[in-house]
C-alpha positions as CSV (number, residue, x, y, z in Angstrom):
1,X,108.5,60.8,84.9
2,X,110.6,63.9,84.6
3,X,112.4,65.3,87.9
4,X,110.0,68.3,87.7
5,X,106.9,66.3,88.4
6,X,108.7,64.8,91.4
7,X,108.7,67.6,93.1
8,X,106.6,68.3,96.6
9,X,103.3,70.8,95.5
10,X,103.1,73.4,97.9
11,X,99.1,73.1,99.6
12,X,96.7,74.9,98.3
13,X,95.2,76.3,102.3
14,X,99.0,77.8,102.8
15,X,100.0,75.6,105.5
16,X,103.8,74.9,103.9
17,X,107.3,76.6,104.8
18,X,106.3,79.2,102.2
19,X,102.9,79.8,103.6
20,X,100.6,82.3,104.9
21,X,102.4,83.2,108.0
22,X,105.9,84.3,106.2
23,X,103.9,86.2,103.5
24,X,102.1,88.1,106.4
25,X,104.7,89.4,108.2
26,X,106.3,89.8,104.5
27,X,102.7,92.3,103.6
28,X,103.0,93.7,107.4
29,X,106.0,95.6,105.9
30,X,103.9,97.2,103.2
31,X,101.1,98.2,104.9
32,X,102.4,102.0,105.3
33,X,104.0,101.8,101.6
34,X,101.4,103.3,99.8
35,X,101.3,106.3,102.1
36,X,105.1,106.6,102.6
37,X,105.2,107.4,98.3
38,X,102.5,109.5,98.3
39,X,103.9,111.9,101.1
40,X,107.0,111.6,99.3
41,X,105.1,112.4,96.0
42,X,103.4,115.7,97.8
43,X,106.6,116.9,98.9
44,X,108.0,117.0,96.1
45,X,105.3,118.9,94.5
46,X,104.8,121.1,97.1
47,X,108.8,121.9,97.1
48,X,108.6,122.1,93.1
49,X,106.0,124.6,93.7
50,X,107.5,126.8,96.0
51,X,111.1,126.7,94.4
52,X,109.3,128.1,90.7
53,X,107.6,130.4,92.8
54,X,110.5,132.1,94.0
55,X,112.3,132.1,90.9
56,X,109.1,133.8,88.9
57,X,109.5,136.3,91.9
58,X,112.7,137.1,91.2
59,X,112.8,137.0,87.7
60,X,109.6,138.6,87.0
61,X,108.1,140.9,89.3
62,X,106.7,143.3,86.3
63,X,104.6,140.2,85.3
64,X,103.0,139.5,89.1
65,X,102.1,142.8,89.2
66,X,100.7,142.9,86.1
67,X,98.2,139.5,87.8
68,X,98.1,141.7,91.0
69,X,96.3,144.5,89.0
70,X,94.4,142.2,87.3
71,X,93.0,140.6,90.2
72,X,92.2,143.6,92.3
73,X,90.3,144.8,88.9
74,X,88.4,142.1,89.0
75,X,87.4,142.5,92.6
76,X,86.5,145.9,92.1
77,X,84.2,145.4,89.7
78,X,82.5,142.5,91.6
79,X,82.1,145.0,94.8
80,X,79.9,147.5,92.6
81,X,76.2,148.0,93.7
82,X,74.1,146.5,91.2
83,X,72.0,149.1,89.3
């Protein structure tokens, strides 16, 4: 018999030293993970977002004015009276 078949087998219900009580608290910790990365994930976005916004404000306010006319064409012609 080889030394690895000699070896205790853990219970299948989780009632050993590596059981279901350590891997709770273990999971208890994990609980929030999920939303701790997204927040992080949104922030970044959102702060991505913002910082390329201020740089196309800077470095191209002929072109946002260009959209800005645009735009306020476009409402225009969606206020007129139908015929």
């Amino acid at each position: 018999m080889s030394p690895i078949s000699k070896a205790p087998k853990a219970k299948l219900n989780g009632s050993t030293a590596s059981g279901a009580r350590p891997r709770a608290r273990w999971r208890k910790g994990e609980k929030g993970q999920a939303l701790v990365e997204q927040g992080l994930l949104l922030a970044t976005l959102l702060g991505g977002l913002a910082v390329g916004g201020v740089w196309l404000m800077k470095t191209h306010p002929q072109m946002l004015n260009a959209i800005n006319i645009q735009v306020r064409g476009y409402y225009f012609v969606l206020s007129l009276p139908f015929p």
